[in-house]
mmCIF file of the N, C-alpha and C atoms, coordinates in Angstrom:
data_MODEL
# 
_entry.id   MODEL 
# 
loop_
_atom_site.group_PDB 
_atom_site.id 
_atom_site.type_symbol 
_atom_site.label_atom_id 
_atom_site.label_alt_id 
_atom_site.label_comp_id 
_atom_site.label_asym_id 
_atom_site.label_entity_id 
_atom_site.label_seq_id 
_atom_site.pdbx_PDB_ins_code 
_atom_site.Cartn_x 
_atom_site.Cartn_y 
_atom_site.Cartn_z 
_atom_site.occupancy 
_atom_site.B_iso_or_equiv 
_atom_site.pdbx_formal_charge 
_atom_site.auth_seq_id 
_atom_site.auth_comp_id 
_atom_site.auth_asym_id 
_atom_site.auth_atom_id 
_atom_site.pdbx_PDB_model_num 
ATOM 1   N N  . UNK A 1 1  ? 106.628 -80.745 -101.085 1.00 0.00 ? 1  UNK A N  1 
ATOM 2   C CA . UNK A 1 1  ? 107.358 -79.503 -101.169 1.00 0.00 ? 1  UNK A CA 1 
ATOM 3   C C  . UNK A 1 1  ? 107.642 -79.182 -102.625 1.00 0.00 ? 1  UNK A C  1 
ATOM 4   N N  . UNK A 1 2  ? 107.317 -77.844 -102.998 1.00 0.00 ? 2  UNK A N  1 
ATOM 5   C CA . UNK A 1 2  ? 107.748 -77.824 -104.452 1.00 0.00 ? 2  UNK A CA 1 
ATOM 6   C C  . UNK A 1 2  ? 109.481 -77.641 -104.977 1.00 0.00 ? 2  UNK A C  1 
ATOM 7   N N  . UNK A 1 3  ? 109.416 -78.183 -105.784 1.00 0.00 ? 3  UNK A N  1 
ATOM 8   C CA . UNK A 1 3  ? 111.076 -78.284 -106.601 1.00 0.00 ? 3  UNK A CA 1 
ATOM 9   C C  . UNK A 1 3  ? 111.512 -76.964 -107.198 1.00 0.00 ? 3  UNK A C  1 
ATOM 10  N N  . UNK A 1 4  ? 110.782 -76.175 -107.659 1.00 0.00 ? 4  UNK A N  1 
ATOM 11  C CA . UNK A 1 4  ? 111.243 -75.105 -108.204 1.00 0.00 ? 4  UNK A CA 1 
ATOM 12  C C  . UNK A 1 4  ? 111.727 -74.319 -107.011 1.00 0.00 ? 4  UNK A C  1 
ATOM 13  N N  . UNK A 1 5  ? 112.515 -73.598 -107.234 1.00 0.00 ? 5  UNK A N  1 
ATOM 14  C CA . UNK A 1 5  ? 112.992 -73.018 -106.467 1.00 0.00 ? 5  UNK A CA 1 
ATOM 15  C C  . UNK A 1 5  ? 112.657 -71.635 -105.990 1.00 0.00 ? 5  UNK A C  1 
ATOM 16  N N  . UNK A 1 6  ? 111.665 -70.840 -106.545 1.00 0.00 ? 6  UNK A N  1 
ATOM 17  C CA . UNK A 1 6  ? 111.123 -70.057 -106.380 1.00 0.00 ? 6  UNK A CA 1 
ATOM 18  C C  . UNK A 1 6  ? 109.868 -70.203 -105.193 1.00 0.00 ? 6  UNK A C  1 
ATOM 19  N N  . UNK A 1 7  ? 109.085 -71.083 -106.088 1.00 0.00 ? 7  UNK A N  1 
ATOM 20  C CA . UNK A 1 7  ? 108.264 -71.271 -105.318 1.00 0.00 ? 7  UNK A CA 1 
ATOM 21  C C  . UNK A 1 7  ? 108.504 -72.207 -104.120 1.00 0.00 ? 7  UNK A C  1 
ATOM 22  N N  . UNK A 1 8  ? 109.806 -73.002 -103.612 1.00 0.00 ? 8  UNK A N  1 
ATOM 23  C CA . UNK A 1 8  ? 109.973 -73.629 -102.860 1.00 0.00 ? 8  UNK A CA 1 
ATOM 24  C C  . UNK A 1 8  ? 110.621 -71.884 -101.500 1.00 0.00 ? 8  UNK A C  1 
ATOM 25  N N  . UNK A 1 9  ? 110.627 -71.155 -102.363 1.00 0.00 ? 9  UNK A N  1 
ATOM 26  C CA . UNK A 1 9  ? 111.191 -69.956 -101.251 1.00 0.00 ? 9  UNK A CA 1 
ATOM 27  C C  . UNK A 1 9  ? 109.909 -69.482 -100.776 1.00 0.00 ? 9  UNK A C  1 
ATOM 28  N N  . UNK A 1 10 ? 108.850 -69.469 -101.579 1.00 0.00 ? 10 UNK A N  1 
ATOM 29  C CA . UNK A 1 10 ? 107.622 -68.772 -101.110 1.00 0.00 ? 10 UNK A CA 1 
ATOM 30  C C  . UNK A 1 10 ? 106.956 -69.998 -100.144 1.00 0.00 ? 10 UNK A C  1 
ATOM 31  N N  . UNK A 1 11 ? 106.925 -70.504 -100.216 1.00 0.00 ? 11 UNK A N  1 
ATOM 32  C CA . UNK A 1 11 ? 106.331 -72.247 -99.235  1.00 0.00 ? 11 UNK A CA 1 
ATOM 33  C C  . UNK A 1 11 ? 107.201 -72.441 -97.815  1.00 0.00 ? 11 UNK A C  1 
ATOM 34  N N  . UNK A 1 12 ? 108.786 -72.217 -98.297  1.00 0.00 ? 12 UNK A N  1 
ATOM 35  C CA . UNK A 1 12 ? 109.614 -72.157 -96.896  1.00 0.00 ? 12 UNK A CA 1 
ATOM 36  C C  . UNK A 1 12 ? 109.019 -71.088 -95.864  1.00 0.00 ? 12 UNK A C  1 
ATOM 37  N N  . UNK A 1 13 ? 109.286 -69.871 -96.608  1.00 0.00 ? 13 UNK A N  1 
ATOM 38  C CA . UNK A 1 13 ? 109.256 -68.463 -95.689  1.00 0.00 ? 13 UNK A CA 1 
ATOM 39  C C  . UNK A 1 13 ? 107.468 -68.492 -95.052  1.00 0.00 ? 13 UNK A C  1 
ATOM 40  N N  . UNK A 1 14 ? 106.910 -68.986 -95.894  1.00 0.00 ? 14 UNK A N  1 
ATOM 41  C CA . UNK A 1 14 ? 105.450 -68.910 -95.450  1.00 0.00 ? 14 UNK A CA 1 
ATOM 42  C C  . UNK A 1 14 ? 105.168 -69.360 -93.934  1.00 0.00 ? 14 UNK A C  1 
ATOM 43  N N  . UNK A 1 15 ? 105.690 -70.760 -94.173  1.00 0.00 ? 15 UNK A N  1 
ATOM 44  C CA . UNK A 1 15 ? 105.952 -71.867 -93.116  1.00 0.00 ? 15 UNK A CA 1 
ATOM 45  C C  . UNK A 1 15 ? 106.733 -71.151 -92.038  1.00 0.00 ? 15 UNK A C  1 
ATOM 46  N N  . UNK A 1 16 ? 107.864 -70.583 -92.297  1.00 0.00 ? 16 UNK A N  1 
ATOM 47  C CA . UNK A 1 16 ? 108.527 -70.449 -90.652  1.00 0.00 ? 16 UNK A CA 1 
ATOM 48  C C  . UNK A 1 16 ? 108.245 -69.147 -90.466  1.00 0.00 ? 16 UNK A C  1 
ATOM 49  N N  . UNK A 1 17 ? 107.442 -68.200 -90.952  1.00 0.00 ? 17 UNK A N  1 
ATOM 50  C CA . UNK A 1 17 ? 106.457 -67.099 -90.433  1.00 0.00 ? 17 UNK A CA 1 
ATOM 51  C C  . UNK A 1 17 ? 105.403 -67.573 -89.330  1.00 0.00 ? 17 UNK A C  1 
ATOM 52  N N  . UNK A 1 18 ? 104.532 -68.801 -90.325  1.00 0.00 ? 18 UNK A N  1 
ATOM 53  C CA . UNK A 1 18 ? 103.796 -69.300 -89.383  1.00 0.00 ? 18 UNK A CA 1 
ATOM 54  C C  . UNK A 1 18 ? 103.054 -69.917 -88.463  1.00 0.00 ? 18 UNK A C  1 
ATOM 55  N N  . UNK A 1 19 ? 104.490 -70.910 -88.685  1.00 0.00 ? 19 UNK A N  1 
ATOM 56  C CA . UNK A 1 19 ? 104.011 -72.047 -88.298  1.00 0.00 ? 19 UNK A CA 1 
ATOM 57  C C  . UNK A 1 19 ? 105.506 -72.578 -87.323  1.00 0.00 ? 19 UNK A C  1 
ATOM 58  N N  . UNK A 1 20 ? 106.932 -72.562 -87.503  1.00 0.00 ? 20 UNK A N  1 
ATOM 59  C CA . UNK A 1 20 ? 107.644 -72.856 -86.913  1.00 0.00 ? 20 UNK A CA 1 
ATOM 60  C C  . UNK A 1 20 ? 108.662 -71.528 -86.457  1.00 0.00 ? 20 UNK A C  1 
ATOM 61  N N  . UNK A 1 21 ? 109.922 -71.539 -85.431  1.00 0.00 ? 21 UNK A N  1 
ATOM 62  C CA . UNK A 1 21 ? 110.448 -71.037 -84.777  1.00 0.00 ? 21 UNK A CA 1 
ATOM 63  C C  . UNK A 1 21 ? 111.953 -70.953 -85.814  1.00 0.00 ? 21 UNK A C  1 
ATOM 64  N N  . UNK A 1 22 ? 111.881 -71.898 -86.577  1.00 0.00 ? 22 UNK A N  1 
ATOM 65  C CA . UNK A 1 22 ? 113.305 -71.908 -86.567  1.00 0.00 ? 22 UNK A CA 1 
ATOM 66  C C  . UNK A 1 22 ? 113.336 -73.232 -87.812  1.00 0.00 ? 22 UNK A C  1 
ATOM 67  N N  . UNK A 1 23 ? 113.942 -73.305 -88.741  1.00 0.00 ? 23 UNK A N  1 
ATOM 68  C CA . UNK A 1 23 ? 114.212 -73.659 -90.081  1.00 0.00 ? 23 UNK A CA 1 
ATOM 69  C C  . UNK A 1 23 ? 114.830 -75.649 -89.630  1.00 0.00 ? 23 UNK A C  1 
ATOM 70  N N  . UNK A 1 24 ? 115.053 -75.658 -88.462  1.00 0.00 ? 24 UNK A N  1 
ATOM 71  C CA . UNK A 1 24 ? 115.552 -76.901 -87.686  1.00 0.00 ? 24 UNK A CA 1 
ATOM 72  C C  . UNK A 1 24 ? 114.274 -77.197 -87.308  1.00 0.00 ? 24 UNK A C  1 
ATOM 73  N N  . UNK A 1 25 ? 113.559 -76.629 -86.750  1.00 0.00 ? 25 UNK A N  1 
ATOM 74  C CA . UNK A 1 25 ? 112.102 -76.950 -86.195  1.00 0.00 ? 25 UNK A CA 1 
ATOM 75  C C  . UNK A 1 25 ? 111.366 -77.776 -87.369  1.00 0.00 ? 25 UNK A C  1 
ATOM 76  N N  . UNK A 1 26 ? 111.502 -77.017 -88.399  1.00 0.00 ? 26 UNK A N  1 
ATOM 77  C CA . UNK A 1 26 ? 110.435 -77.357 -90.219  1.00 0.00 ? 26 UNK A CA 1 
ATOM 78  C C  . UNK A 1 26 ? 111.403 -78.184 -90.167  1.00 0.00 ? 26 UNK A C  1 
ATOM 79  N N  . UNK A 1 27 ? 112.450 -78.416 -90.549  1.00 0.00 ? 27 UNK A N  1 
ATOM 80  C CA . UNK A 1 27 ? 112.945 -79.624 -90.738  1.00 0.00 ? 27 UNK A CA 1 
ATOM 81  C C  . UNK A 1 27 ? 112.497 -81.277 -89.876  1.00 0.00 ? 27 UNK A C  1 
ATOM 82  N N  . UNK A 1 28 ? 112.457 -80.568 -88.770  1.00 0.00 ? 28 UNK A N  1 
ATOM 83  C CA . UNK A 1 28 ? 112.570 -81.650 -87.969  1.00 0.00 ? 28 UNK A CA 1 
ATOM 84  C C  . UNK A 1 28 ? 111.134 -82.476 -88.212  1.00 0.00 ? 28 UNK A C  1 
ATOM 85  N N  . UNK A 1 29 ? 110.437 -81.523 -87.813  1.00 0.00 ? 29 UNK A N  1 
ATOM 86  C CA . UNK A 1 29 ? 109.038 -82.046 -88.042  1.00 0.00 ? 29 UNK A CA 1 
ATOM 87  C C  . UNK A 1 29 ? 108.409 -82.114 -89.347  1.00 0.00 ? 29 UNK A C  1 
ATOM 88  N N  . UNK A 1 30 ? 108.839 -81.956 -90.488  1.00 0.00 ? 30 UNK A N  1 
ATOM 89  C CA . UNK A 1 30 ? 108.876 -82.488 -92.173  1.00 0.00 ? 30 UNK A CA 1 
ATOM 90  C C  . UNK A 1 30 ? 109.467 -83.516 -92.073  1.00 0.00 ? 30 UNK A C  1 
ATOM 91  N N  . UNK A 1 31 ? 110.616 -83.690 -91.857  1.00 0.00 ? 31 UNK A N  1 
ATOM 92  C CA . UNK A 1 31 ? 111.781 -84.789 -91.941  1.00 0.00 ? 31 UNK A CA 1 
ATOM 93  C C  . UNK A 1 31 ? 112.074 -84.638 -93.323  1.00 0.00 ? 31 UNK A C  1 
ATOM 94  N N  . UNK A 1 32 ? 112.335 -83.152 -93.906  1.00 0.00 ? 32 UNK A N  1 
ATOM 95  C CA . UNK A 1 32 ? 112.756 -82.595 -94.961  1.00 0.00 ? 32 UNK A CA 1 
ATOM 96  C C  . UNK A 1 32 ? 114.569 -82.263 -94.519  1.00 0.00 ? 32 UNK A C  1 
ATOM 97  N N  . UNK A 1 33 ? 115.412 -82.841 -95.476  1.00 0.00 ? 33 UNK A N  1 
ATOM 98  C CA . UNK A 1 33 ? 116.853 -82.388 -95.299  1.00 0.00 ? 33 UNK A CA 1 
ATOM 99  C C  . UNK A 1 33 ? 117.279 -80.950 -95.130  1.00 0.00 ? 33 UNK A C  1 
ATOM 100 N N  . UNK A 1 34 ? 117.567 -80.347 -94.336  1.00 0.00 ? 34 UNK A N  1 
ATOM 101 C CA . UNK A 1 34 ? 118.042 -79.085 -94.221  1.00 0.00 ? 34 UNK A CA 1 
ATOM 102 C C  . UNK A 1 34 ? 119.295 -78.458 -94.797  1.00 0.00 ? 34 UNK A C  1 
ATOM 103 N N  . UNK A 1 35 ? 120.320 -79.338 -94.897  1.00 0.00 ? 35 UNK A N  1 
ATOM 104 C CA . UNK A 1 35 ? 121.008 -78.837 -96.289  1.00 0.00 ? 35 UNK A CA 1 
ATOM 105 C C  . UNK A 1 35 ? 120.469 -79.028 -97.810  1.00 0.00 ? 35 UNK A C  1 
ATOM 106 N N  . UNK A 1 36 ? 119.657 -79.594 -98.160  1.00 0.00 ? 36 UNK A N  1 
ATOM 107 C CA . UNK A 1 36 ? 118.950 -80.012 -99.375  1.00 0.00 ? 36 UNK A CA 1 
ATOM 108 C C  . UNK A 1 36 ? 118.115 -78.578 -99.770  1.00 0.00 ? 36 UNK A C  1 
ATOM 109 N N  . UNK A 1 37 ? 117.829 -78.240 -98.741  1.00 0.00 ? 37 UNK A N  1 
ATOM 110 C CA . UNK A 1 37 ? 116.548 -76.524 -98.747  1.00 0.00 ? 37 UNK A CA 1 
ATOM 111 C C  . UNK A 1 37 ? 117.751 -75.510 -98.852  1.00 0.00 ? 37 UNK A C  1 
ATOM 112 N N  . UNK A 1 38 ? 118.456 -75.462 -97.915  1.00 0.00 ? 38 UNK A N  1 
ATOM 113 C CA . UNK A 1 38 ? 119.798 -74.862 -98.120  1.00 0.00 ? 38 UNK A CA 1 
ATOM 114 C C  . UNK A 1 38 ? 120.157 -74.605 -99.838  1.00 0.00 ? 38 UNK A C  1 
ATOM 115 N N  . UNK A 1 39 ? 120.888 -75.910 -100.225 1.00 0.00 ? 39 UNK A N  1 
ATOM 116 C CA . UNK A 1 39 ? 121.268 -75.766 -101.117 1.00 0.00 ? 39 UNK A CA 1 
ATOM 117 C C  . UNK A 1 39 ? 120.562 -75.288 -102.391 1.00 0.00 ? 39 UNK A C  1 
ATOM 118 N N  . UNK A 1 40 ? 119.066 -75.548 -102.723 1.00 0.00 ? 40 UNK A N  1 
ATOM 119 C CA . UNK A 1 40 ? 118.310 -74.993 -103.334 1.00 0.00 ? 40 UNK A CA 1 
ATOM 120 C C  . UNK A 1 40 ? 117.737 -73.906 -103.640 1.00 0.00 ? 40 UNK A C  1 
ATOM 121 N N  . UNK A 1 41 ? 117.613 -73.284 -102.439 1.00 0.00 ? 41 UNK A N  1 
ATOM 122 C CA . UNK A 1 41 ? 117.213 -71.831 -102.536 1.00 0.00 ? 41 UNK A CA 1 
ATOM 123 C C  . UNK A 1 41 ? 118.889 -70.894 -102.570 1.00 0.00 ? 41 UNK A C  1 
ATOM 124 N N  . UNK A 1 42 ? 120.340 -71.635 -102.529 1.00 0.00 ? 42 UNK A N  1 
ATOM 125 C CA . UNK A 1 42 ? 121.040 -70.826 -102.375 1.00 0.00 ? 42 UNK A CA 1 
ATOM 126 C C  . UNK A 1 42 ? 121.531 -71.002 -104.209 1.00 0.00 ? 42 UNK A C  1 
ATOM 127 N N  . UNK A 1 43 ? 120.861 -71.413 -105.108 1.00 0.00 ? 43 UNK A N  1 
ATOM 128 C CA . UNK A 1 43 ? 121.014 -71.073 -106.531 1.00 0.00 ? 43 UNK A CA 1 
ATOM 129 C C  . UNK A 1 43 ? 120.185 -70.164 -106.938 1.00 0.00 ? 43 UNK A C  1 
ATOM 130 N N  . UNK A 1 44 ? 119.072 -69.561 -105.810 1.00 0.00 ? 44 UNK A N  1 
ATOM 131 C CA . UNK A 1 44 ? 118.683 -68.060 -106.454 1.00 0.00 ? 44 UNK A CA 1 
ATOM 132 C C  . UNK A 1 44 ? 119.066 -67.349 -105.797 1.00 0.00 ? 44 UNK A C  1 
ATOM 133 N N  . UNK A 1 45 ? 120.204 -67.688 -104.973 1.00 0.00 ? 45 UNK A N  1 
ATOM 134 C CA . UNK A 1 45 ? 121.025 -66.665 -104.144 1.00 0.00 ? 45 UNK A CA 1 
ATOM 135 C C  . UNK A 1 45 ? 120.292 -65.811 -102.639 1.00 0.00 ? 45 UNK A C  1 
ATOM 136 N N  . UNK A 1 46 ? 119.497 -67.198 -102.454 1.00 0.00 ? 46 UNK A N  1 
ATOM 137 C CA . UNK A 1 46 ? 118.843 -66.853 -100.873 1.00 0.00 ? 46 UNK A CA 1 
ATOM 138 C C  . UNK A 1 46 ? 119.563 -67.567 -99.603  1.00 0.00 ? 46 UNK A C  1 
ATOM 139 N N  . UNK A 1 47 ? 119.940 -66.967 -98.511  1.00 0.00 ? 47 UNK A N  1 
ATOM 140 C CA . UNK A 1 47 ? 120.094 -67.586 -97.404  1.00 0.00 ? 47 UNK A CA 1 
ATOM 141 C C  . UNK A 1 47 ? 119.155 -67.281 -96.532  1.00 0.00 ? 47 UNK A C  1 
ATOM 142 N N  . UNK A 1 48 ? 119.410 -68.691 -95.590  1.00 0.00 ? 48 UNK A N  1 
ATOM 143 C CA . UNK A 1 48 ? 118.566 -68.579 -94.205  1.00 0.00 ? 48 UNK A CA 1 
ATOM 144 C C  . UNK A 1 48 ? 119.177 -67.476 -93.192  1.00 0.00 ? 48 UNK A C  1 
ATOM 145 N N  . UNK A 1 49 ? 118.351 -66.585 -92.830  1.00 0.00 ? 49 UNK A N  1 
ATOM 146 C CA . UNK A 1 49 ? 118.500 -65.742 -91.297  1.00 0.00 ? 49 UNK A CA 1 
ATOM 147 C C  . UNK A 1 49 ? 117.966 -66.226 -90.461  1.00 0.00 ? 49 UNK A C  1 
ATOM 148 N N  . UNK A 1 50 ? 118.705 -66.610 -89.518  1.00 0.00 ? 50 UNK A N  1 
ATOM 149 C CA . UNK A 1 50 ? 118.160 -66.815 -88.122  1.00 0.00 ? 50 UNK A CA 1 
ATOM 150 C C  . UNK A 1 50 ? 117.513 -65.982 -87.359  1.00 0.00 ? 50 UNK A C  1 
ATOM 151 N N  . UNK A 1 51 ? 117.946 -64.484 -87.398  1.00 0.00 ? 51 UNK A N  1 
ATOM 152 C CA . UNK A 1 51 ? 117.391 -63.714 -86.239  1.00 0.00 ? 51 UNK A CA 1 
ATOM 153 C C  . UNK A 1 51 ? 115.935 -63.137 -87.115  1.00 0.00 ? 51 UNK A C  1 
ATOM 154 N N  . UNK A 1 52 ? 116.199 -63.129 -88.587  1.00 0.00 ? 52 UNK A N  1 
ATOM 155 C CA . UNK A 1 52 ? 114.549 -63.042 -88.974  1.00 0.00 ? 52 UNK A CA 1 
ATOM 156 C C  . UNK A 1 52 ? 113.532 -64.336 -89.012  1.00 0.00 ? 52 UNK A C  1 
ATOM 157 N N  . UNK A 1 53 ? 114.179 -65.437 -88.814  1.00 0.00 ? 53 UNK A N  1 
ATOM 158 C CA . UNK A 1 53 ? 114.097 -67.018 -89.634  1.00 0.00 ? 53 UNK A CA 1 
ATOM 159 C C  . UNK A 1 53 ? 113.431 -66.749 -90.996  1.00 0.00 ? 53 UNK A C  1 
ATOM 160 N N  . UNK A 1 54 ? 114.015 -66.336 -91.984  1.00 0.00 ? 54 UNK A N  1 
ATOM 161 C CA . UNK A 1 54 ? 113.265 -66.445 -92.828  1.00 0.00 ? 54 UNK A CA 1 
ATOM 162 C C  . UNK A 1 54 ? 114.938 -66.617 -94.128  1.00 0.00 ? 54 UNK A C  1 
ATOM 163 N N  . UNK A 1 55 ? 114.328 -67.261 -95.098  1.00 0.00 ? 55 UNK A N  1 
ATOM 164 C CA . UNK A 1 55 ? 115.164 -66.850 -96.373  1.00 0.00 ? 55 UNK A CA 1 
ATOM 165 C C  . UNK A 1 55 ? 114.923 -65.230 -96.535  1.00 0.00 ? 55 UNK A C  1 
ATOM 166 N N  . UNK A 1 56 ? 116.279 -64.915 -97.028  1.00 0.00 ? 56 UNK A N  1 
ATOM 167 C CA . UNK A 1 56 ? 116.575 -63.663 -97.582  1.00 0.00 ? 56 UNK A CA 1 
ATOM 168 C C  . UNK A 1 56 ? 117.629 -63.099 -98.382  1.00 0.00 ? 56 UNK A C  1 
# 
């Protein structure tokens, strides 16, 4: 997963467009921390939406 945080927003959103349901789903099946993605993308001031699943 990339560290920058930019491009870790373009790699997330890609992914739960098209490949998972739901940001718990990518987690689960990465076995990537979900507050860790959280917290990263929320220093360029992105949150997760659920009803879009996407950062925004």
């Amino acid at each position: 997963m990339p560290n920058d945080p930019v491009m870790l927003l373009s790699y997330i959103n890609l992914k739960l467009r098209d490949y998972y349901p739901s940001l718990e789903a990518f987690c689960e099946d990465t076995e990537e921390e979900l507050q860790k993605i959280v917290d990263k993308l929320g220093q360029i001031d992105y949150h997760y939406d659920r009803q879009k699943n996407q950062f925004v």
